[in-house]
C-alpha positions as a Python dict, from the first residue, in 0.01 Angstrom:
ca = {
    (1, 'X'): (0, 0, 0),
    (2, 'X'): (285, -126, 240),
    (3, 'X'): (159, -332, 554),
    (4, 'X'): (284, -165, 908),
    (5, 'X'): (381, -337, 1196),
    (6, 'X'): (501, -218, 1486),
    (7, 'X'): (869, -372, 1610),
    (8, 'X'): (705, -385, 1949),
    (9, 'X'): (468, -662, 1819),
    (10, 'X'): (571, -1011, 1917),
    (11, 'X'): (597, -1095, 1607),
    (12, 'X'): (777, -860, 1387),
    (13, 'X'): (1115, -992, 1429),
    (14, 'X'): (1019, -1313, 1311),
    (15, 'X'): (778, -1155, 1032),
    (16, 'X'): (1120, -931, 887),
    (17, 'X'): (1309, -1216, 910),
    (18, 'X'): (1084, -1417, 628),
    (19, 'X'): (1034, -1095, 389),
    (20, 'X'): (1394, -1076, 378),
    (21, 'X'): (1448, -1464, 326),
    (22, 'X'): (1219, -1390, 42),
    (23, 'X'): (1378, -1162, -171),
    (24, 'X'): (1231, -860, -8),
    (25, 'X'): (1294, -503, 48),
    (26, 'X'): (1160, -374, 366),
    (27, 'X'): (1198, -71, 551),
    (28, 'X'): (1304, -100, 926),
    (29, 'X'): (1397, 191, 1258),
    (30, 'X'): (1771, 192, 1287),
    (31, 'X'): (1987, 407, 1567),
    (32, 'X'): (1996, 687, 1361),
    (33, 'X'): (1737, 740, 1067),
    (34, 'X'): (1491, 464, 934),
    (35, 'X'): (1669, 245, 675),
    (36, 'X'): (1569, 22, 351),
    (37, 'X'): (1718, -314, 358),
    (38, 'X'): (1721, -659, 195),
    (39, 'X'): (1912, -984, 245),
    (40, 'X'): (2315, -872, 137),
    (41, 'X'): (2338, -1183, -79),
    (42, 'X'): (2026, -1155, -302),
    (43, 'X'): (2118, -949, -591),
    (44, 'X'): (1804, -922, -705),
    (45, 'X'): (1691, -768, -420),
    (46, 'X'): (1964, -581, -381),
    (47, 'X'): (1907, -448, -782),
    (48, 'X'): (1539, -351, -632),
    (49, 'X'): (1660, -166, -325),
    (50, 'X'): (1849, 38, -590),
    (51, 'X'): (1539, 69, -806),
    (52, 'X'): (1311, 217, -518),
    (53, 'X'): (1574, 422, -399),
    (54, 'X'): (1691, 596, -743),
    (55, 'X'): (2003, 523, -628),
    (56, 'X'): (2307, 500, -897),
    (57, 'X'): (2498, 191, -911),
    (58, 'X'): (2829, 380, -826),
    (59, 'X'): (2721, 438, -476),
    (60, 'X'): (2775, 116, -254),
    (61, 'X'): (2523, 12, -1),
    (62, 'X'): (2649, -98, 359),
    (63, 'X'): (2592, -387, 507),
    (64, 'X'): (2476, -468, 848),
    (65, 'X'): (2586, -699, 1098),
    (66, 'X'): (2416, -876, 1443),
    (67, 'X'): (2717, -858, 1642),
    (68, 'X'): (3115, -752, 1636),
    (69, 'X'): (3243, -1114, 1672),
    (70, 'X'): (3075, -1093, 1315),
    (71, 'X'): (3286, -839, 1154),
    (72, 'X'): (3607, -1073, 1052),
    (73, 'X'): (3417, -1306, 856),
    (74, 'X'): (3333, -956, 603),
    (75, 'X'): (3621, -749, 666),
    (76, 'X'): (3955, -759, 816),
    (77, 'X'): (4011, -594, 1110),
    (78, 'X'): (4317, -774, 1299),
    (79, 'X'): (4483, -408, 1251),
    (80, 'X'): (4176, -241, 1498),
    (81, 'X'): (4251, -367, 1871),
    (82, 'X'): (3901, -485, 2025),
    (83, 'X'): (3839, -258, 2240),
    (84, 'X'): (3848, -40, 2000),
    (85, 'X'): (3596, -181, 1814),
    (86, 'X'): (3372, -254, 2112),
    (87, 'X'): (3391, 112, 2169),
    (88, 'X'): (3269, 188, 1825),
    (89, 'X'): (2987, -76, 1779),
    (90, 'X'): (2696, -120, 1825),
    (91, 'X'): (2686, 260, 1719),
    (92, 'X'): (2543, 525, 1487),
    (93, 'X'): (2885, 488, 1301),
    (94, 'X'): (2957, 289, 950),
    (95, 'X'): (3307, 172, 936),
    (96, 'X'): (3480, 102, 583),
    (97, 'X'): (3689, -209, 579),
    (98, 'X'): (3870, -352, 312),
    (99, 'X'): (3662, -668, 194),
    (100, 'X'): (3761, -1038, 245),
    (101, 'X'): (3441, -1203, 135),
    (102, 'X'): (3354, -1269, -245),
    (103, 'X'): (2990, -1372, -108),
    (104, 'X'): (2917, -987, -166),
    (105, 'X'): (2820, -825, -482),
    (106, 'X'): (3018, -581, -619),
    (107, 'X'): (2750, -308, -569),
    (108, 'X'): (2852, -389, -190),
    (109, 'X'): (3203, -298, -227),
    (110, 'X'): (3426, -27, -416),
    (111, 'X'): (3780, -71, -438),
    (112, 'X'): (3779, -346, -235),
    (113, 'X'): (3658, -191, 51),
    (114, 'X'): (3362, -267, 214),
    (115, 'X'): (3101, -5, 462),
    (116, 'X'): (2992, -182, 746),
    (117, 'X'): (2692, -125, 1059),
    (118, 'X'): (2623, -241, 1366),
    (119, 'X'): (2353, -33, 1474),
    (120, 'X'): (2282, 12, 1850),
    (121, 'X'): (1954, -84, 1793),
    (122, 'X'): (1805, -433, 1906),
    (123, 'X'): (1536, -462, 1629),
    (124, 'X'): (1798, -468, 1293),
    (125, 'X'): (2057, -673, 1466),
    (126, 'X'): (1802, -909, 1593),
    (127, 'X'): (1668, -976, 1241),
    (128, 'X'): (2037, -971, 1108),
    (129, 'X'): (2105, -1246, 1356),
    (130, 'X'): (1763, -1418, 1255),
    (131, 'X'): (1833, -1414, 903),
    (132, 'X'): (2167, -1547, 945),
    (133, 'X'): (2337, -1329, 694),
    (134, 'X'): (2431, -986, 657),
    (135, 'X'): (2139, -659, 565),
    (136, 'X'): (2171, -461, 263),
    (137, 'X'): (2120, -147, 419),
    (138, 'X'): (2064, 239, 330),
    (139, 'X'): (1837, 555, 442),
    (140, 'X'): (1519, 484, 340),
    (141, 'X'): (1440, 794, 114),
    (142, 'X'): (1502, 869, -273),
    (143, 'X'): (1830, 973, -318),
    (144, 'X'): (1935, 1368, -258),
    (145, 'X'): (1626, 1377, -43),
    (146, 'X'): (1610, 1418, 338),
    (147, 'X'): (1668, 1117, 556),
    (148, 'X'): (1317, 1004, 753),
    (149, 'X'): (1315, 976, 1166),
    (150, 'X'): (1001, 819, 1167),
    (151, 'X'): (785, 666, 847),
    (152, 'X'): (596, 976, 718),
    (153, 'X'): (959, 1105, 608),
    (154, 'X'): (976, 851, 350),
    (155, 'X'): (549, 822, 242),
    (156, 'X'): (682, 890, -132),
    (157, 'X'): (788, 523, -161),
    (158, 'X'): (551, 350, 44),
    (159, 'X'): (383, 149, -247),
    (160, 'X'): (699, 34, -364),
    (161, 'X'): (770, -141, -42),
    (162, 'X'): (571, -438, 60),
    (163, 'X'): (615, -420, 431),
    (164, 'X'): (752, -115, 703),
    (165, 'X'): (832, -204, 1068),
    (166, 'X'): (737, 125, 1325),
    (167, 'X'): (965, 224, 1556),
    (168, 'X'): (819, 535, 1614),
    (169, 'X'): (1014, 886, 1620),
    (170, 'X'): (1408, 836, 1603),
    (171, 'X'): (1623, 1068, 1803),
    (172, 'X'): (1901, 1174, 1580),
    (173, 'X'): (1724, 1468, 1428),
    (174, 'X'): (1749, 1355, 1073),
    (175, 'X'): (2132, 1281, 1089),
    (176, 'X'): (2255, 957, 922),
    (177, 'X'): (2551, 724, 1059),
    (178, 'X'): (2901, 888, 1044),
    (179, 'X'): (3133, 712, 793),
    (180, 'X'): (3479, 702, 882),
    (181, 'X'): (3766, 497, 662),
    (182, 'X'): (3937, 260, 899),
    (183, 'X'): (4148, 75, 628),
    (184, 'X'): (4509, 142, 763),
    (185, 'X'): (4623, 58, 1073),
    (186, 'X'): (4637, 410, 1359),
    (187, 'X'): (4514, 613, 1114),
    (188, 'X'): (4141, 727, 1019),
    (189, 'X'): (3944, 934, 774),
    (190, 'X'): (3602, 1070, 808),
    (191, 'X'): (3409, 1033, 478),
    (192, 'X'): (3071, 1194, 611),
    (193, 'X'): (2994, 1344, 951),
    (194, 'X'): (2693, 1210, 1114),
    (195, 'X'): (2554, 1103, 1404),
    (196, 'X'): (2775, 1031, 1699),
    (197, 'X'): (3058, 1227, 1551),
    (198, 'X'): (3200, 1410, 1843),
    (199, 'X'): (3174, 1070, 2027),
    (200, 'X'): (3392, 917, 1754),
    (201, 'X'): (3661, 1156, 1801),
    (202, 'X'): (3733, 1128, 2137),
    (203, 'X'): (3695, 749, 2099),
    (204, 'X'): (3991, 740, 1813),
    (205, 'X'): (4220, 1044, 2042),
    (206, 'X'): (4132, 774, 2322),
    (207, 'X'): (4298, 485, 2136),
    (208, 'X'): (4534, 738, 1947),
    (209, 'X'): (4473, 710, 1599),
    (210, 'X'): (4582, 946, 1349),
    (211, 'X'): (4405, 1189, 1104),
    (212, 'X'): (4452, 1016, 727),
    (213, 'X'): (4617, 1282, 522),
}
């Protein structure tokens, strides 16, 4: 059975941090539903996050990053002005960018093109930061199943993860991150409406970007 630890513990930044440096797959609060996630360079434990999931290998994971300053060293984004960005992130949004790092594995990426998050949530981009690298990160539930706002909604899989961080009960009623394409400069494309989704709207009308036909 997993160990739980509160993220309010004193310790549990620091205690995510080493799972993850070990090859771990650990299950973690986010901004919008309660995610699985592993270090985004260890492809083993990237191949297990995949495993406990039941996820196919078609479907990329995202990745997840401390900060914004972050986001050019993974993607390119000289086309998205700053404040742009700033206004997006940290969100409940997950941007796809094409990819300019061959650190990732290819079950990271598709078509070159990379999803990234930046939750607005201390606790995952404090253990980003801590690990020094960027999260593998998905819902924490097997796939075609609901997505869990707080650690009951995922019970199914709790032996198969060695360790789940309590945040308590999320607010965004079960709704994961929206995922909007951001590849081409003024324009945008929303893959899956989520969380924040109105917000992201009048953000992009804001900084007049165009619907992707």
């Amino acid at each position: 059975m997993a160990v739980h630890i509160n993220i309010k513990d004193s310790s549990a930044e620091a205690v995510a941090v080493d799972y993850l440096k070990s090859g771990s797959v650990i299950a973690v609060p986010t901004d919008t539903v309660y995610g699985l996630a592993c270090d985004a360079t260890n492809v083993t434990a990237i191949k297990n996050l995949y495993s406990i999931k039941n996820r196919i290998q078609s479907k990329p994971l995202a990745i997840c990053l401390s900060q914004v300053s972050e986001l050019e060293l993974w993607a390119e984004v000289h086309h998205l002005p700053i404040d742009l960005l700033n206004a997006l992130l940290p969100g409940p949004f997950t941007l796809i960018l094409k990819s300019t790092n061959n650190n990732l594995d290819t079950s990271l990426s598709l078509r070159g093109n990379v999803g990234i998050r930046i939750p607005n949530y201390s606790f995952i981009r404090n253990i980003s930061g801590g690990l020094g690298k960027p999260i593998a990160l998905t819902s924490a539930n097997l796939s075609d199943e609901p997505s869990a706002t707080d650690i009951l909604g995922f019970k199914s899989i709790w032996n198969q993860i060695p360790i789940i961080f309590d945040g308590g009960k999320l607010k965004y009623n079960d709704s994961a991150s929206t995922v909007v394409d951001l590849t081409e400069p003024g324009l945008f494309k929303i893959i899956r409406k989520g969380a924040g989704y109105e917000t992201m709207l009048n953000i992009f009308k804001e900084f007049n970007l165009e619907v992707k036909s």
